[in-house]
N, C-alpha and C positions, 0 to 999 in steps of 0.2 A: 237616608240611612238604609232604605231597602236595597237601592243598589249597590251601595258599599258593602252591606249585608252580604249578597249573593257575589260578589267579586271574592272578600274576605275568604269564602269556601274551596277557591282554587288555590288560597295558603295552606289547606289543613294537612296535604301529606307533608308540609316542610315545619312543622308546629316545632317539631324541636330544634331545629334552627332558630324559629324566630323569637323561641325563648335563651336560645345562648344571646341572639341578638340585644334581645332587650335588657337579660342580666349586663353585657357590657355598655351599652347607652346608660345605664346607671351606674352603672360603677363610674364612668365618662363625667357624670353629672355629679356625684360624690366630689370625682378630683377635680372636676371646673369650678367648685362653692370650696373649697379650698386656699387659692392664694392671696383671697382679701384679708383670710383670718391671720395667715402666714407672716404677710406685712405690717399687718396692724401688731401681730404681738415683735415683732422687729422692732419696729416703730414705738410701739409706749417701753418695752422690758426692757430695750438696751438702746438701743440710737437716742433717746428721752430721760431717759433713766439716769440721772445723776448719782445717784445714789452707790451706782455701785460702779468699780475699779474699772478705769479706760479697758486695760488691759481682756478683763471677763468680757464687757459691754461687747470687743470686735470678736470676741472667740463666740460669741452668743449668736451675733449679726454672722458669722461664717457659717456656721451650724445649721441656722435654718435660713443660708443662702442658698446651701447645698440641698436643704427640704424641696425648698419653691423647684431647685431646679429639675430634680427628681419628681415631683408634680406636675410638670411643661413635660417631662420627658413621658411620664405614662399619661397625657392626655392626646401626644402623638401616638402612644402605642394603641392605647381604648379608639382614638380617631383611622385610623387604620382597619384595625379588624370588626370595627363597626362597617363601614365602608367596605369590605371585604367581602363580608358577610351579606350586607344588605344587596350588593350586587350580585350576586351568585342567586339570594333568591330573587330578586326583581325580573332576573333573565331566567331562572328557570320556568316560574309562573308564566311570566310572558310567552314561552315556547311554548305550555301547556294551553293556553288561553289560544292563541295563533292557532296551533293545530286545532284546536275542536273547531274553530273559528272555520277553517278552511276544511274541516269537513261535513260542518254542516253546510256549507256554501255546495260540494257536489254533492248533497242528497235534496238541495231545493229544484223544483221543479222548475221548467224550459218560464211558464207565463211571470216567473220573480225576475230571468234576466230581463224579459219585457220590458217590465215594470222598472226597471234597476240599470240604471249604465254601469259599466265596465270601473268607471273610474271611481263610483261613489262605493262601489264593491271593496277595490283593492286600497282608497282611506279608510275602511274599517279594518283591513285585516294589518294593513302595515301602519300607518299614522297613528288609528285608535290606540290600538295594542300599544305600540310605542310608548304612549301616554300613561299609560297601565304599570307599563315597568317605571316609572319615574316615579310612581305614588309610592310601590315595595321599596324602591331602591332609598327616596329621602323624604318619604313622609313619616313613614307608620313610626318607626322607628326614633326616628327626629324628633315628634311630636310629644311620646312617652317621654325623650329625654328633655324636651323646652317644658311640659306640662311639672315635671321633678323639680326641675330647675327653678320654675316659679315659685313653687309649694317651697323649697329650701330657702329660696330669697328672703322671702318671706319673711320665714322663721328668722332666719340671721338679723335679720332688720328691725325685728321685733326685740329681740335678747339685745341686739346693740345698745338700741335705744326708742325705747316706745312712745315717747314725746317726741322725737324726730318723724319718729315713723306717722305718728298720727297727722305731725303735719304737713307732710308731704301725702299721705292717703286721697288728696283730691284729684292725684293725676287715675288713678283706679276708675272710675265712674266715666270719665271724659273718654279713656281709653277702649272700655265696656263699649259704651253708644258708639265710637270708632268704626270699633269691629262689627257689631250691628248692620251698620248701614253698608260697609265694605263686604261684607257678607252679600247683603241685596243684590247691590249693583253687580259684584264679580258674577256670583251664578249666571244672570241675567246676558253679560258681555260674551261669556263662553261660548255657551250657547251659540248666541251670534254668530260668533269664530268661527265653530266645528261646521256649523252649518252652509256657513259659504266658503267654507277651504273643501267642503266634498263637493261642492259645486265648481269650484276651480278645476280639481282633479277631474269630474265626471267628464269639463268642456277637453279640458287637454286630451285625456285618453281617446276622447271620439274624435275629435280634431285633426290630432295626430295620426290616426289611423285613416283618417281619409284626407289626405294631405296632396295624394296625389291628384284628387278631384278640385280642391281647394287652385291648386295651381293648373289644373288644367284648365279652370272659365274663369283665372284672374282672379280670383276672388279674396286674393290676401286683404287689400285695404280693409275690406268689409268686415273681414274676419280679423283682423287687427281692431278695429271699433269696439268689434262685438267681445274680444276677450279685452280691453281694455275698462268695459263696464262692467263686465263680469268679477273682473280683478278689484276694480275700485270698490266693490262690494264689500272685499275681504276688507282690502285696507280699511277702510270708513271704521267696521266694526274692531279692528286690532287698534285702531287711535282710540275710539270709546275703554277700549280695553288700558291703554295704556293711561287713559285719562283718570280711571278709578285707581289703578294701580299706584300712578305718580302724585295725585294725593292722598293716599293713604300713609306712604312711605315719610316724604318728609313732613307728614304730620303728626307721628310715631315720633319721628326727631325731635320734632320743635317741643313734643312736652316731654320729653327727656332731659334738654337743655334747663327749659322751664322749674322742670321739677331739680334738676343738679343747684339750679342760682338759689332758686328757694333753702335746699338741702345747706350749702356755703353759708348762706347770710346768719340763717337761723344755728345751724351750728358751732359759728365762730362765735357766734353772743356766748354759745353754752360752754362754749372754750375758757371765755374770758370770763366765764360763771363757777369754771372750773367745775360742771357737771359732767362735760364727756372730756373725751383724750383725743389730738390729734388722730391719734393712728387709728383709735374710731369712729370718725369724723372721716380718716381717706378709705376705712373699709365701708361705712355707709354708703359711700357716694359710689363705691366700685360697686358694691351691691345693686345701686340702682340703675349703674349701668349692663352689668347684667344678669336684670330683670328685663330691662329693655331688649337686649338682643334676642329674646327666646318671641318676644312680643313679633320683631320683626318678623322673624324666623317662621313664627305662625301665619305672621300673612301670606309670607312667600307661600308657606304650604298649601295654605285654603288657595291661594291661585292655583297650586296642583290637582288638590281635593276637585276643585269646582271642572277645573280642565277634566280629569278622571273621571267625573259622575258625568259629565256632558257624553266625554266617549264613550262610556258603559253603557248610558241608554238606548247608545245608536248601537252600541255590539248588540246589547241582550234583545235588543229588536231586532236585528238580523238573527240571534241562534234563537229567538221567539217563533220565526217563521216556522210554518208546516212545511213538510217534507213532502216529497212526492211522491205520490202513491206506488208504493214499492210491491204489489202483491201479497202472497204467502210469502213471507220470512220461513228461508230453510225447505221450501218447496222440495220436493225431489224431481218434482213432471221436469221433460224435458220435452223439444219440439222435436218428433219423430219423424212426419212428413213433411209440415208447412204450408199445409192449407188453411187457409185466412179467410173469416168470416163476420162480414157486419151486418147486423140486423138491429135494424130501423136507429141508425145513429143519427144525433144531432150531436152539432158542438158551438158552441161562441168561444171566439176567446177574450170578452169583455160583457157576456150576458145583454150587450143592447142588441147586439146581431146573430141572428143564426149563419155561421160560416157553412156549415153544410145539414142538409136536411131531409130529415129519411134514407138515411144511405142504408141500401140493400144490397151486396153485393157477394161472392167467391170468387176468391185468388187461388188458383189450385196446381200444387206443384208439377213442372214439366210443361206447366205455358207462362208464356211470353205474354202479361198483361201491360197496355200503354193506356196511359190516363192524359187525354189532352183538354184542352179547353181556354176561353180568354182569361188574361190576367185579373187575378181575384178571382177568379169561377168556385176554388176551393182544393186546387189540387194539390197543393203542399198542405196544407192542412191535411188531407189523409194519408199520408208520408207520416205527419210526425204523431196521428193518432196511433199509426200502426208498429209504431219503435214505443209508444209506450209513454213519450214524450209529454203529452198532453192527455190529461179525460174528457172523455166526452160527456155531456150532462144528460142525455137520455140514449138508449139501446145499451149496444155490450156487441164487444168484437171477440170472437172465439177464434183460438189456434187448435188447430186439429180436434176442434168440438168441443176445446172447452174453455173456457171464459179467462180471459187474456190475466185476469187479476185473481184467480187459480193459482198460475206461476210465481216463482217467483224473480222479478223482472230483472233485477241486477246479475240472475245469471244466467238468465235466457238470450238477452242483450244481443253478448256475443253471434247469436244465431240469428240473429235479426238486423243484417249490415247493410248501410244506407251509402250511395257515393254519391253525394251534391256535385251540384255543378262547381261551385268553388274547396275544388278539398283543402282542409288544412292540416297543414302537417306538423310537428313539434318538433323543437332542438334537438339534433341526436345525428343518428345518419337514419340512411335508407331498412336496414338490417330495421333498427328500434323501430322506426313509423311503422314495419309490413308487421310486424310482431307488438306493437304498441307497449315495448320494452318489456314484453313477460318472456323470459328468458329459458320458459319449460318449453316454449319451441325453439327449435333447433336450426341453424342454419340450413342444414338440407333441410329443411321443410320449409324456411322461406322459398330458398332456391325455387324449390316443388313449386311453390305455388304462384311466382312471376312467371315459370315456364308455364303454367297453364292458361294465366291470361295473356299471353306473348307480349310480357314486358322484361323476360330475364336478358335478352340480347340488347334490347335500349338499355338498361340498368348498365350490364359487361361493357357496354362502350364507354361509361363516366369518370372518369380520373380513380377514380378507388372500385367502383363497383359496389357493390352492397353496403360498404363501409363507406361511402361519400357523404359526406357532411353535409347537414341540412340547416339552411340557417331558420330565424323567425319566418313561422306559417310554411315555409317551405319554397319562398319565389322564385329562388335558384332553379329551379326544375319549371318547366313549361306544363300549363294546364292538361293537357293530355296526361302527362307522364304523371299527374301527380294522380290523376281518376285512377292509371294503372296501379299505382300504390295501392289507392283504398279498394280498388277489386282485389288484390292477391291478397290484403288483409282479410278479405271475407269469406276467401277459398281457402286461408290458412283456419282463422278460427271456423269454418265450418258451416257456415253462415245457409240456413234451410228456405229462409227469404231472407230477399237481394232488391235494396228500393235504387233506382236511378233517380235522379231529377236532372235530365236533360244532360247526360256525360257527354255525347258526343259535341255537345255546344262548344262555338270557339276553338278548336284545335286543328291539325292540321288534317288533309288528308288519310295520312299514313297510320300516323296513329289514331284514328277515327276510324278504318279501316282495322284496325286489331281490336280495340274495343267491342266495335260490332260484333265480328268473329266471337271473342269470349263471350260475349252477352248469349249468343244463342246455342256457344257449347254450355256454357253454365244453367240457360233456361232449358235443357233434359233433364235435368236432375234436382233444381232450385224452383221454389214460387216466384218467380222475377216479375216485379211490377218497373214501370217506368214512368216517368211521368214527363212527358214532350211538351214542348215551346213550338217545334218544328215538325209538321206536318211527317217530312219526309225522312225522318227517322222513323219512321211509326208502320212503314205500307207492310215491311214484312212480319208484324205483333199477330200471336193467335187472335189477339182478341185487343179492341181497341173501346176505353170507353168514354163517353163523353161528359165531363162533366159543365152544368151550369146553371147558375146561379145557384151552387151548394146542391144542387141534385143530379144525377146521372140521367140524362136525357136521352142517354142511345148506347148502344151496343154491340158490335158487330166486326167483324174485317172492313179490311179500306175501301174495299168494292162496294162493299155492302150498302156500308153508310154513305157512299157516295151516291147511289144508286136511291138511297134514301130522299138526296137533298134536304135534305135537315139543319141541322143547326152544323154539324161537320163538314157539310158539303159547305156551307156559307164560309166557315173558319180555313176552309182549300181555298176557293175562291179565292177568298182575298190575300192569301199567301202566295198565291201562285197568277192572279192573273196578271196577266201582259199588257 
């Protein structure tokens, strides 16, 4: 109920909708407790009725043939704008619930996608949700109208005849413990469900996406295995599922049946007792049969109920998560120079390890800083301390002197542009990637800013030019060409530090040779750090520093350290000997 509670609150700006909704589910439920009484008085007043003139008896039977049919006719019209209705709000909720969904998703922090695959992300925002709209769309609503529906049975059942009714009252109890136990087990199967359809999704999405590694060492059989157990996971727990499900149903039936033979036997006695009337004797029985259907009706629903509270948990634990530390909200500092300062930082990014430790260092605008070191030393780690990405759990990194979470970060950001080694780039063309679709820059100021990092002439050569279409991530375009993207993107927005990690990797000459070029017109005026794989991108760096095992061990030009034989000289050697 708590979490139905807190879902419930994303109805309250459609309140008067879902009270027009529910006035008509009852009035729906008014005219469905209608055509037994319609028939039965058919039935004793005139089809029965000797008494009075053939003639009146069929003008009677026409009259309220016309009733009933007019009753079938506005239970189409109430079944309709219920339906209408409910759908409009189920999908506007849903939109509402989606978007916040997906906005708190980019305000969580880089170590949640860690934690988090791709795929068990987007079953909360699309599947979950999904689930959400089906609760608005035919529960809420439905429910008020089976819950009426009962309560009038009831009654009618009662004023029919209360010696029938008392003896049929034994299906009541049997039915009660039903739902009981049907209750148990369903919550419990859900669960199950949700649980391993996000693990479906999670394996597809990463799977998929490495698909081409997949086929590049064979390795389909293996990975056919491995999603076949994964999958039978799901199934196993959707058969449990279907197993609560398909006894519950036809055993709903069977004491419907039960209760009808009883309801016959016992009321024909009273026929021939001449205590009740035919035509109350066929409205009784239609009563009990629906009494029954709203019974169904409810199960189906708590299968929705139980489906929705499974999802909701997994949402409201995703929108439960902490946010990433954003700085000052509303800040006005901006980064004037771009000099960059760490004093005495550590960071883990799981608290068993220090990834780097005691970092003391300045990055000072107008040099060309290069960060090399072995794999895992810690160099991307302070990459993505310095975008803001990750905190570090002891020191404080300062921007132009003042403590980085001063700012504040979502819109500093832009001045702070990073080109990895794999850029990726979004659907759209080239014009949206260099602009990241904010349309307050202008195309002469893309232009401006590819001719600065000399990629506007490779762009002029592509079928459209700035306007050429970019499919997923951007593969169309070769790695080179895509780093040129994210450099003009960081000369357009302005960017005062500029992180590389390893651009010139993997490309071809030519464009490896214009990159360079830009890197050291852009490092006169920009903090540029880089962070090297390769030695020999690094000889011409003001300043190159060493890091390892999480500490910066040296400091110097390539001479220097060479000359050192140090841990750099070691990392040469073996890059370079023959």
């Amino acid at each position: 109920m708590v979490t139905l509670n807190r879902l419930l609150k994303y109805a309250k700006p459609y309140t008067l909708f879902f009270v027009l909704a529910i006035l008509i589910v009852l009035a729906s439920a008014i005219v469905d407790l209608l055509p037994p009484q319609l028939i039965r008085t058919i039935i004793d007043s005139y089809l029965n009725n000797e008494t009075l003139p053939v003639a009146e008896r069929l003008n009677g039977i026409y009259r309220f043939s016309l009733v009933v049919l007019a009753v079938f006719a506005a239970q189409f019209l109430f079944g309709y704008l219920s339906t209408f209705i409910t759908s409009y709000l189920g999908n506007r909720i849903v939109h509402d619930v989606r978007t916040e969904l997906f906005r708190k998703v980019l305000s969580l922090p880089m170590s949640f996608f860690d934690r988090n695959p791709s795929g068990r992300i987007t079953t909360r925002i699309v599947n979950d949700t999904q689930n959400i709209q089906e609760f608005f769309t035919s529960v809420i609503t439905a429910m008020v109208k089976d819950v009426f529906l009962l309560a009038g049975t009831i009654y009618f059942l009662i004023r029919l005849s209360p010696k029938l009714f008392a003896t049929t009252s034994f299906v009541f109890p049997i039915i009660a413990a039903a739902m009981v136990l049907f209750r148990y087990f369903d919550l419990k199967v859900y669960r199950e469900v949700r649980t391993n359809l996000a693990k479906v999704n999670a394996y597809l999405a990463e799977h998929i996406s490495g698909m081409g590694v997949i086929k590049l060492f064979l390795a389909e059989d293996y990975k056919r295995k491995e999603f076949d157990s994964v999958s039978s996971e799901l199934y196993r727990s959707q058969i449990k599922q279907m197993y609560v499900f398909g006894i519950f149903r036809p055993f709903i039936s069977f004491v419907r049946h039960l209760a009808t033979s009883v309801i016959i036997y016992f009321g024909a006695r009273m026929i021939l007792q001449e205590t009740i009337k035919f035509g109350e004797l066929y409205a009784f029985i239609a009563y009990i049969d629906t009494f029954m259907r709203p019974l169904e009706d409810i199960s189906e629903k708590y299968d929705i109920v139980q489906n929705t509270v499974a999802s909701c948990e997994k949402i409201f634990s995703l929108m439960d998560e902490k946010p990433e530390p954003a700085g000052k909200t509303n800040s006005q500092l901006k980064i004037e120079k771009g000099e960059l300062r760490f004093e005495d930082v550590w960071f883990s990014y799981d608290s068993d390890r220090w990834v780097l430790k005691g970092i003391n260092v300045v990055f000072r605008p107008g040099e060309l800083t290069a960060i090399v070191g072995e794999t895992g030393a810690g160099k991307t780690s302070l990459m993505n301390l310095i975008n803001g990405l990750y905190v570090p759990q002891k020191g404080r990194i300062l921007i132009d002197g003042k403590d980085m979470f001063e700012y504040d970060l979502m819109k500093i950001r832009k001045q702070i542009a990073a080109v990895p080694q794999d850029v990726i780039l979004f659907t759209g063309t080239i014009l949206d990637n260099v602009r990241l679709f904010d349309e307050t820059y202008t195309e002469e100021q893309v232009i401006e800013a590819l001719k600065k990092v000399h990629a506007y002439d490779i762009v002029s050569r592509l079928s459209d030019g700035i306007y050429t279409k970019i499919v997923e991530r951007g593969y169309t375009l070769s790695a080179g060409e895509r780093q040129l993207i994210a450099l003009a993107r960081a000369v357009l927005f302005d960017a005062k530090i500029l992180i590389l990690d390893e651009a010139t990797s993997n490309i071809d000459v030519e464009t490896e040779t214009r990159i360079e070029t830009a890197i050291r017109e852009l490092a006169k005026e920009k903090t540029m750090i880089m962070i090297a794989h390769r030695l020999s991108t690094v000889k011409n760096a003001d300043r190159i520093l060493v890091v390892h095992n999480g500490r910066i061990v040296e400091e110097g030009k390539h001479a220097q350290l060479l000359a050192k034989q140090g841990v750099y000289y070691q990392l040469y050697q073996i890059q370079f000997a023959s």
